[in-house]
ROMAR-721689 format. One record per residue (C-alpha): residue number from 0; x, y, z. Coordinates in steps of 0.5 Angstrom, whole numbers, plus 500, padded with zeros to 3 digits. Layout:
N
NUM,X,Y,Z;
...
//
This chain:
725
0,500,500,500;
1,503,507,498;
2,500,511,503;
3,498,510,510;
4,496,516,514;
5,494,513,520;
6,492,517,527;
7,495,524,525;
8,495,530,530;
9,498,536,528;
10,499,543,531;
11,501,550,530;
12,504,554,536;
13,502,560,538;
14,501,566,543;
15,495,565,544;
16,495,558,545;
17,497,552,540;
18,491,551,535;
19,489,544,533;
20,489,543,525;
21,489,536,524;
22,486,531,530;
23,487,524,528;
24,486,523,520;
25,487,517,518;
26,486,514,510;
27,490,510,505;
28,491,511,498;
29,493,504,493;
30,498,504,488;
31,495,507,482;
32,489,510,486;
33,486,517,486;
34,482,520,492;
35,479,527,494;
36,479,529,500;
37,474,535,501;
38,471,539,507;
39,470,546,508;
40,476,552,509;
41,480,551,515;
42,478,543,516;
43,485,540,515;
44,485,538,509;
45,491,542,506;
46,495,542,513;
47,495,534,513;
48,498,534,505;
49,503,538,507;
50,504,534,513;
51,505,527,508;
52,511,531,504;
53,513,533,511;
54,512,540,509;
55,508,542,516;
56,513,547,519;
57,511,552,522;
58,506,547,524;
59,509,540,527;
60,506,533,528;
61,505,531,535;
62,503,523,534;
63,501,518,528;
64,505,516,523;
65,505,517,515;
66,508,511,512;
67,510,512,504;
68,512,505,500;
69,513,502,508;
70,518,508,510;
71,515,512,516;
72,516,519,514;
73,515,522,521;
74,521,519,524;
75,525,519,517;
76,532,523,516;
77,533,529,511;
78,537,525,507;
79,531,520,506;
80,526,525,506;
81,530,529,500;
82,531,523,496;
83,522,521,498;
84,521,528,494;
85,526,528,490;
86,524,521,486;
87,517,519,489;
88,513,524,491;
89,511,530,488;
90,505,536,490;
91,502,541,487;
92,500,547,489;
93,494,552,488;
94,497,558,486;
95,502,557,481;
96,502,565,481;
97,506,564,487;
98,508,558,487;
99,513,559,480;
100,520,564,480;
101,518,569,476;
102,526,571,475;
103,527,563,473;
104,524,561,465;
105,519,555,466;
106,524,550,462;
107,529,552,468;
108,525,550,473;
109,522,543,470;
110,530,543,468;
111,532,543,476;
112,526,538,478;
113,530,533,472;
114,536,534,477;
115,533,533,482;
116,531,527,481;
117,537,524,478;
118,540,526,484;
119,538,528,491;
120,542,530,494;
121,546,535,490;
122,548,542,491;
123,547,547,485;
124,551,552,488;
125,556,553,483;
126,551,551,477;
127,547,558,480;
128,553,561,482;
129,555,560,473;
130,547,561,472;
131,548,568,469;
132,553,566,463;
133,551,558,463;
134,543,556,461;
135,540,552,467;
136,537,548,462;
137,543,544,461;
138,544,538,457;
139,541,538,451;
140,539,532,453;
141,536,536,459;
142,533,540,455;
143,529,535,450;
144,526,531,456;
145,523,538,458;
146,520,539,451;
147,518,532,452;
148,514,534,459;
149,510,541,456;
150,508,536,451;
151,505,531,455;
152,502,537,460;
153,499,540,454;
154,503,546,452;
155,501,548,445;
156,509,549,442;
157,513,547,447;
158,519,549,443;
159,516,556,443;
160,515,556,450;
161,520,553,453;
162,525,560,455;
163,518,564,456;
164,517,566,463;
165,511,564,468;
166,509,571,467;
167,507,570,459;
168,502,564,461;
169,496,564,462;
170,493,561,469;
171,490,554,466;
172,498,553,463;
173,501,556,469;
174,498,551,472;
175,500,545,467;
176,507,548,468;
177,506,547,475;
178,504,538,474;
179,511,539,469;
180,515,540,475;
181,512,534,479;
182,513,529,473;
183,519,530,472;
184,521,526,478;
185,517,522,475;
186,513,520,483;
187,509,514,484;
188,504,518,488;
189,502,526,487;
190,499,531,492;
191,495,536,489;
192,493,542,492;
193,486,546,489;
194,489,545,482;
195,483,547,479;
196,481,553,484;
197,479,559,480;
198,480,556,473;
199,474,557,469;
200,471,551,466;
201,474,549,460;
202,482,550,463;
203,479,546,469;
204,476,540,465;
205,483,541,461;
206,487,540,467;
207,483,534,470;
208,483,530,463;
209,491,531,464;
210,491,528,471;
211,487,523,469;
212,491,521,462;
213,497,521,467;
214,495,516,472;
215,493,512,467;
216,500,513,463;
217,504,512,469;
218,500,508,474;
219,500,514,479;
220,496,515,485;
221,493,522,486;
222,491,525,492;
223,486,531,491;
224,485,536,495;
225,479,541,493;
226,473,544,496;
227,469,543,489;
228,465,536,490;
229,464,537,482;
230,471,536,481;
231,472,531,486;
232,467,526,483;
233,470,527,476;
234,477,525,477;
235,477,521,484;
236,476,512,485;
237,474,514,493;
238,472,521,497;
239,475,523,504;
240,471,528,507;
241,474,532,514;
242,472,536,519;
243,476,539,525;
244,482,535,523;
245,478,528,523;
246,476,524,518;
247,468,523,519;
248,467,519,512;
249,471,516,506;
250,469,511,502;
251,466,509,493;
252,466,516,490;
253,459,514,486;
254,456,511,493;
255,459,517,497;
256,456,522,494;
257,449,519,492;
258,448,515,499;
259,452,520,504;
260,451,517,511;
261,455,523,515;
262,450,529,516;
263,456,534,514;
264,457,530,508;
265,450,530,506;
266,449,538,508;
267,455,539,503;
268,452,536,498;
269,445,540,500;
270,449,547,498;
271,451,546,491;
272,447,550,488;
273,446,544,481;
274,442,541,487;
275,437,547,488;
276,431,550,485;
277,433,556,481;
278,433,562,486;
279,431,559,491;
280,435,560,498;
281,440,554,498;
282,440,551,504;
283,447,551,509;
284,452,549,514;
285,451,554,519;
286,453,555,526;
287,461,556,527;
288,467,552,523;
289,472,550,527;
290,477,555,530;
291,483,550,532;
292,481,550,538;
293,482,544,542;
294,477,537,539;
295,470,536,544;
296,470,529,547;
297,464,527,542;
298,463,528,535;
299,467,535,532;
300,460,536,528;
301,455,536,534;
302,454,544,535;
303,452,544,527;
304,448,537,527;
305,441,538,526;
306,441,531,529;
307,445,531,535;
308,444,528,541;
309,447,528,548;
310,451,522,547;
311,454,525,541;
312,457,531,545;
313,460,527,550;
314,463,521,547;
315,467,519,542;
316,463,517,535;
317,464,509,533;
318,466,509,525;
319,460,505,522;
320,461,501,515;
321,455,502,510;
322,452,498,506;
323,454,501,500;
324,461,501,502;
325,464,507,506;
326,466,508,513;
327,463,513,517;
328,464,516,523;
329,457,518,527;
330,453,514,532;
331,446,516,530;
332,442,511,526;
333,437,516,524;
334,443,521,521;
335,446,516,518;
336,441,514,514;
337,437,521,514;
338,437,523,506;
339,438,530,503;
340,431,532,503;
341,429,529,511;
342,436,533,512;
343,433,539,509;
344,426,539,512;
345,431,538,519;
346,434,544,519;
347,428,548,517;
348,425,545,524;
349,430,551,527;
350,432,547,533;
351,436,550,538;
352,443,550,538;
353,444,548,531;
354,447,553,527;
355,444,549,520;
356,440,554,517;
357,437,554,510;
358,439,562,511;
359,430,565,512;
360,431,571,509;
361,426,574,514;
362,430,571,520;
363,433,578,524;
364,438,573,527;
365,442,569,522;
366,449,564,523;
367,454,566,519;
368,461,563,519;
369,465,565,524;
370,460,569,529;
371,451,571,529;
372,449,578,526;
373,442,581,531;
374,437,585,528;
375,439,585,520;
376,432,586,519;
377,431,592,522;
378,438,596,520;
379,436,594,513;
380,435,599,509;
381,430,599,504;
382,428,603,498;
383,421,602,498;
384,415,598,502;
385,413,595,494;
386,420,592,492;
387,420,585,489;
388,427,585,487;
389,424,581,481;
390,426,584,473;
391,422,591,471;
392,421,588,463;
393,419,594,463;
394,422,599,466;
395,428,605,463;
396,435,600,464;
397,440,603,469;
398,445,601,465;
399,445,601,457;
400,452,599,452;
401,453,601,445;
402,457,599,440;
403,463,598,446;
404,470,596,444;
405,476,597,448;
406,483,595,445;
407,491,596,448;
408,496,598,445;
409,502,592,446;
410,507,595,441;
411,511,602,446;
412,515,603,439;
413,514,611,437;
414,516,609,430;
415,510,604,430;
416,505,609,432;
417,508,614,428;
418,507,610,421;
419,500,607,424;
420,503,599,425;
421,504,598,432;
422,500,592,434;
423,493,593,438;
424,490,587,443;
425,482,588,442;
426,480,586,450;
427,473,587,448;
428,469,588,441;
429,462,592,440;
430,458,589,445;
431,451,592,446;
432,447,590,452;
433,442,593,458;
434,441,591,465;
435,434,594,469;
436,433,593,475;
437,431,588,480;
438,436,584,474;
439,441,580,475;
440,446,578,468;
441,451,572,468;
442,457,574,464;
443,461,567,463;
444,466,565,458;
445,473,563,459;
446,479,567,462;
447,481,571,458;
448,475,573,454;
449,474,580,456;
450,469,579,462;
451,473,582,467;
452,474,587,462;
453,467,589,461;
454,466,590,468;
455,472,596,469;
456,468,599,463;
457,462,599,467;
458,465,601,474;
459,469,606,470;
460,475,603,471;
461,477,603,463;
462,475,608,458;
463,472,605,452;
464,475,606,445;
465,469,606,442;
466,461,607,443;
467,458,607,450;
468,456,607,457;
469,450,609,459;
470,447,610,467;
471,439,611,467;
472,440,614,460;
473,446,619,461;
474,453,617,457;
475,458,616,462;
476,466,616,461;
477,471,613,466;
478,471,615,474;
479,475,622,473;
480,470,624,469;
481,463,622,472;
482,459,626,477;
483,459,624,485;
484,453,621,483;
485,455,617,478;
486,460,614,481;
487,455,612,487;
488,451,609,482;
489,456,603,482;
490,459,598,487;
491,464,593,485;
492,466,586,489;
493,472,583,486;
494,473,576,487;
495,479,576,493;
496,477,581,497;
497,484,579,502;
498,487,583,495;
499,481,588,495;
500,481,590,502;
501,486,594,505;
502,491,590,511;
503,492,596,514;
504,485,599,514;
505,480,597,520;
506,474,593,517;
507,470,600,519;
508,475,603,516;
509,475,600,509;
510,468,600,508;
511,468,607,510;
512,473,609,504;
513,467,611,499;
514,463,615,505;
515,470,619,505;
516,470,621,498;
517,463,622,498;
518,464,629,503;
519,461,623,509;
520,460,627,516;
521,464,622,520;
522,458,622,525;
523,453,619,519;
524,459,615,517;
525,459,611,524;
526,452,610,524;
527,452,608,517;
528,458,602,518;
529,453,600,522;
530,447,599,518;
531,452,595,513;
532,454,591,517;
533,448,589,519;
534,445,588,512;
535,451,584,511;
536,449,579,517;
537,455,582,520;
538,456,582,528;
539,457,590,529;
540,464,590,533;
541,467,588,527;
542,468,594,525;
543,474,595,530;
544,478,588,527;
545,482,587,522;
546,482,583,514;
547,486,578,517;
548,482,577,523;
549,476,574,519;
550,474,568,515;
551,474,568,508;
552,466,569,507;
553,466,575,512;
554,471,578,507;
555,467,578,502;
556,461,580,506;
557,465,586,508;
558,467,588,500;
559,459,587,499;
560,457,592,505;
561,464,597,501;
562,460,597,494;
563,453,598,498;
564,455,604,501;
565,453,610,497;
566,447,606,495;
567,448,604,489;
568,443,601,484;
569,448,597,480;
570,453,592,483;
571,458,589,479;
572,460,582,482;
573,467,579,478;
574,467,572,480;
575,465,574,487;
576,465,566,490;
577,470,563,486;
578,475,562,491;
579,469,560,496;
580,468,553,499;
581,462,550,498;
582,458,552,504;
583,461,559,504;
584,459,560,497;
585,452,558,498;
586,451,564,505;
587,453,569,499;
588,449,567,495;
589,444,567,499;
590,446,574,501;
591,446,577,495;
592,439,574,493;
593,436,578,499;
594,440,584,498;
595,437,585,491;
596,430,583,494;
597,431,589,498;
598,435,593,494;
599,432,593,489;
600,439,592,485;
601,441,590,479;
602,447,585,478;
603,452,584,473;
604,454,577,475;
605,461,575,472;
606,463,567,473;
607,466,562,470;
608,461,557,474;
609,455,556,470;
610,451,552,476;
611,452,558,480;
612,450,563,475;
613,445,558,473;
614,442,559,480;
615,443,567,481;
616,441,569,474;
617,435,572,470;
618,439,572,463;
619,446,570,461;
620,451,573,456;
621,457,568,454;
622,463,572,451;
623,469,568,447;
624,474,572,445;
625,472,580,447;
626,464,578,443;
627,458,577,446;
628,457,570,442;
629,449,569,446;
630,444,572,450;
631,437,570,453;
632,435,568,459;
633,439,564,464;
634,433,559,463;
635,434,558,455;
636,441,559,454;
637,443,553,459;
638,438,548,458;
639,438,549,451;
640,444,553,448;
641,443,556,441;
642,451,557,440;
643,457,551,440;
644,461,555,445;
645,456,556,451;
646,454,549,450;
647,462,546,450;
648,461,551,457;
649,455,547,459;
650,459,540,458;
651,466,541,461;
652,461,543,468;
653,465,538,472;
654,460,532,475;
655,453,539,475;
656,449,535,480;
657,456,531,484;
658,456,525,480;
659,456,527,473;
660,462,527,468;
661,464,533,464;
662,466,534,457;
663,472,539,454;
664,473,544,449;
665,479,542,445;
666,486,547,444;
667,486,554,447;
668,483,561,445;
669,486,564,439;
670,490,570,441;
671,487,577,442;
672,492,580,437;
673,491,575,432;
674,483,573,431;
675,481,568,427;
676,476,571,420;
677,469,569,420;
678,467,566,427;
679,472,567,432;
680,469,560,436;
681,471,556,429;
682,478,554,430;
683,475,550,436;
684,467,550,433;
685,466,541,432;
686,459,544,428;
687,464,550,423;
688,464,550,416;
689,467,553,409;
690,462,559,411;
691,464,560,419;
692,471,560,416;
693,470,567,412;
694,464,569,414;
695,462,573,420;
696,455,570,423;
697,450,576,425;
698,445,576,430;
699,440,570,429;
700,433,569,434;
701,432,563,437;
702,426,563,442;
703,428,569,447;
704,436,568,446;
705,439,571,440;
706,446,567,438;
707,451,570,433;
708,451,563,429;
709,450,561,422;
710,447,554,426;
711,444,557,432;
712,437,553,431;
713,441,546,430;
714,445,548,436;
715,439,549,440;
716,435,543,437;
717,442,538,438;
718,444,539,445;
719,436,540,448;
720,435,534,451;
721,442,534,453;
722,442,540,458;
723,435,540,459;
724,434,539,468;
//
């Protein structure tokens, strides 16, 4: 057996106390096998796979063992551990930005993991100390089996790519630069951290086809940590799922996720929202998360557990073998075998003393993670006692685009732009759109389309280089040139809200910034940081702490009382849960539905996550290379897509209702500064013809959607039933 985890407890020391990461996890993983191990943020999941490389430090493992191909890692010495990592075990990070040396080109680094390799033990520090007249590629020999290696990760080109930067990648090839590396050493069991987080569905598909290719090719085992049960489901042969450090249940992908036995398994799996009617309210893993503080006698989930008894709290839970194949650790029969819906109908029963919650928006005290908001309703504030939140089809649109086209300059030559052949890169292309209020527009499409930059447009971040944005019928430019406001008429929520939000600045602080700049009494400010807060379920005194002081979700529920500060009515939202776990999403997702409802606000929801645009959305738009290739409501256009694209987005969704498999889309975008002629989705289109070469498709009407395909009736008639929920 390659790996055996078995009763692992590890802690990091601090100076309020040690904080208690992993609690006894045990788990195998066979030769050849993949396995998922999935939980919420902070469950222990990342602490024990760095633990299995011996990377914990500054944490340190306290008791249990890691025993790899019969070594037990956690009384190995240096020289062992370096030869384990260096030929048997690899790991993956989730950042490749991070993970990767920007000074160093990509062929160096996988060339320095050859080495590595080949031998352990070796010290490069004459070879760095020549690096700067000699090649750290090295041998040709070296060089040929780094080609070797981006080809076998999918790198278009290597022999282009291989003296690039990681820079000069997108974060889909960073990534696979990242799995080059690893193989390198050629391991017979990779770790793999998050790779697909906050990629969007192709480049995810892409990376999960390559880790699959690769176990088969090598007979390599996997372990893949992730908070995406979609993703777990495509790739895994078995489910590991923790909380608080210990493993409550593990067992048969396929028969963990349509059977779950452990209340936490099935509460995960109820907050996907391919599981939930759109619109409605998604239920949630309420009540506190774990914190590090030392495990209870009894069950880790017993303050969250709609089933709980007293017993459960006070002694130690047996690990009980289903009949379908897993192991779990709950002593509750009636839990056990509680379905998903018995298990919905439990928390709406409200017991006291669970923090589970179908989040009742009417509730004026509401469980967030990480603390209890009182008295939300109240401090609401609303725009009028007859706002329904719903689409006025009707209504003027507060916000109207034109012929909207934004392109850069990527040649700084002065000679080019004298003669007129500097290069231009066409980030977005003649869009025309509206958004009235009440709304809610998804924008999906791959990284790179142009999304993002279609959202600083409209917050006035860019100015557009031809046609225009409108608020409530006035033409408006970028920020310097709108009036007061005007620019309180937008908020914006970016996805990393540790990146968005100041680390110097106080929570009260940082949503006040808008109130600042708009000429706010400090007084009034006061008081309105208050109602925020309360409006985004927040306790009040957290206005004194800081960004690091909170959870993930509690950020970005911060970033969403900023943008609602000078009441706007449209509130741009670019990938607002893409780096959330599954329940945190489902308590923002539940949060901006109310808010809207209240509010009366539109959205334009930028995702590359169709389920949960799926969820939220009135209409959707779907951009590939700077153009709207189809709009329509959300309804329509992902039951029945009228354009290959959208449906190649439909089919790379990894396992939709947590059981499915997924598709792709073949090759990468065309670049921006090179577009195709005709079609710009014909190159990678499976349905393109002599016409889409040459000819650009106009607007075609298909039920409500209109499409930008030659075929957009065919397209629609041919994926029907495929995608019809």
């Amino acid at each position: 057996m390659p790996l055996e985890v078995s009763d692992l407890h590890v802690r990091f020391r601090t100076r309020s106390g040690p904080v208690h990461a992993v609690n006894g996890a045990t788990f195998t993983v066979d030769a050849g096998e993949i396995v998922g191990l999935v939980g919420e943020s902070g469950c222990g999941k990342s602490v024990t796979a760095r633990s299995i490389v011996r990377l914990e430090d500054p944490g340190e493992i306290v008791r249990g063992s890691v025993t790899f191909d019969g070594t037990d890692l956690t009384a190995a010495d240096d020289r062992t551990l370096r030869r384990v990592r260096g030929r048997e075990l690899a790991m993956v990070f989730q950042d490749p930005e991070t993970t990767l040396n920007p000074t160093y080109t990509v062929g160096e680094q996988i060339a320095e993991a050859i080495r590595v390799h080949r031998d352990p033990a070796a010290q490069p520090f004459v070879r760095e100390l020549l690096a700067g007249v000699t090649s750290r590629l090295g041998s040709s020999e070296t060089r040929e089996r780094v080609l070797e290696l981006l080809a076998e990760v999918g790198i278009p080109d290597p022999d282009a790519r291989i003296d690039d930067y990681p820079h000069q990648f997108s974060g889909g090839m960073r990534q696979r630069v990242m799995l080059a590396i690893a193989l390198a050493r050629r391991p017979s069991l990779l770790i793999a951290d998050e790779p697909t987080t906050a990629l969007d569905t192709t480049t995810q598909a892409a990376i999960l086809d390559r880790l699959a290719t690769l176990n088969d090719e090598y007979g390599m085992g996997i372990v893949l940590i992730s908070h995406d049960l979609g993703v777990v489901s495509r790739l895994c042969d078995r489910i590991v799922v923790m909380y608080d450090g210990v493993v409550v249940e593990s067992g048969p992908t396929e028969a963990l996720l349509s059977n779950p036995g452990h209340p936490y398994t099935k509460a995960l799996l109820g907050c996907l929202p391919g599981r939930s009617t759109p619109s409605e309210p998604l239920p949630t893993v309420g009540g506190t998360p774990p914190d590090g503080s030392p495990p209870p006698a009894g069950c880790v989930f017993a303050d969250r557990c709609p089933f709980a008894r007293e017993d459960c709290r006070s002694a130690e839970q047996p690990v009980v073998t289903l009949e379908s194949g897993q192991t779990v650790r709950c002593g509750v029969p009636a839990a056990r075998g509680a379905d998903l819906e018995s298990l919905r109908e439990a928390i709406r029963v409200d017991r006291p003393g669970t923090g589970m919650s179908t989040t009742d928006d009417e509730a004026a005290s509401v469980a967030v993670d990480g603390g209890v908001a009182t008295g939300a309703v109240t401090a609401r504030t609303q725009n009028s006692a007859s706002t329904s939140g719903q689409p006025t089809p009707d209504a003027d649109p507060i916000l109207e685009l034109e012929g909207v086209t934004r392109s850069f300059r990527t040649s700084e030559g002065l000679i080019d732009r004298f003669v007129g052949t500097d290069e231009r890169l066409t980030a977005v292309s003649d869009v025309s759109l509206s958004l009235r209020a009440g709304e809610t527009l998804g924008l999906v499409g791959e990284s790179g389309c142009g999304k993002s930059t279609l959202a600083r447009l409209i917050a006035g971040l860019e100015s557009p280089t031809a046609g225009t944005v409108s608020l409530h019928g006035e033409p408006v430019d970028d920020v310097d040139s709108r009036r007061p406001d005007q620019l309180a008429d937008v908020g914006v929520v970016f996805q990393h809200p540790g990146s968005s939000l100041d680390p110097r600045l106080t929570v009260g602080e940082s949503i006040a910034e808008p109130l600042v700049e708009a000429g706010w009494a400090a007084d009034r400010r006061e008081a309105r940081i208050d109602d925020l807060l309360s409006l985004v379920d927040l306790p009040t005194d957290l206005a004194d702490r800081y960004p690091r002081q909170l959870s993930g979700g509690q950020r970005q529920r911060v970033a969403i009382a900023r943008a609602l500060a000078l009441e706007p009515s449209l509130i741009v939202l670019d990938e607002p849960t893409a780096a959330l776990d599954v329940s945190i999403q489902a308590t923002v997702l539940n949060l901006l539905s109310r808010l809207q409802s209240d509010l009366d606000l539109a959205y334009l929801f930028v995702s590359h996550d169709l389920e949960v645009v799926r969820h939220v959305a009135d209409r959707v738009a779907t951009m590939y290379l700077g153009r709207l290739l189809e709009v329509g409501p959300a309804s329509q256009v992902l039951s029945r897509p009228a354009h290959p694209y959208t449906a190649t987005l439909l089919e790379a969704i990894p396992g939709r209702d947590g059981s499915a498999d997924a598709g792709g889309l073949a090759g990468e975008p065309p670049s921006p500064t090179d577009r195709p002629s005709g079609c710009p989705f014909h190159p990678r289109c499976p349905m393109a013809d002599d016409d889409c070469l040459t000819q650009h498709p106009d607007w075609q009407a298909v039920g409500e959607a209109v499409s930008r395909c030659h075929y957009a009736e065919e397209s629609a008639t041919e994926r029907e039933s495929e995608f019809d929920n």
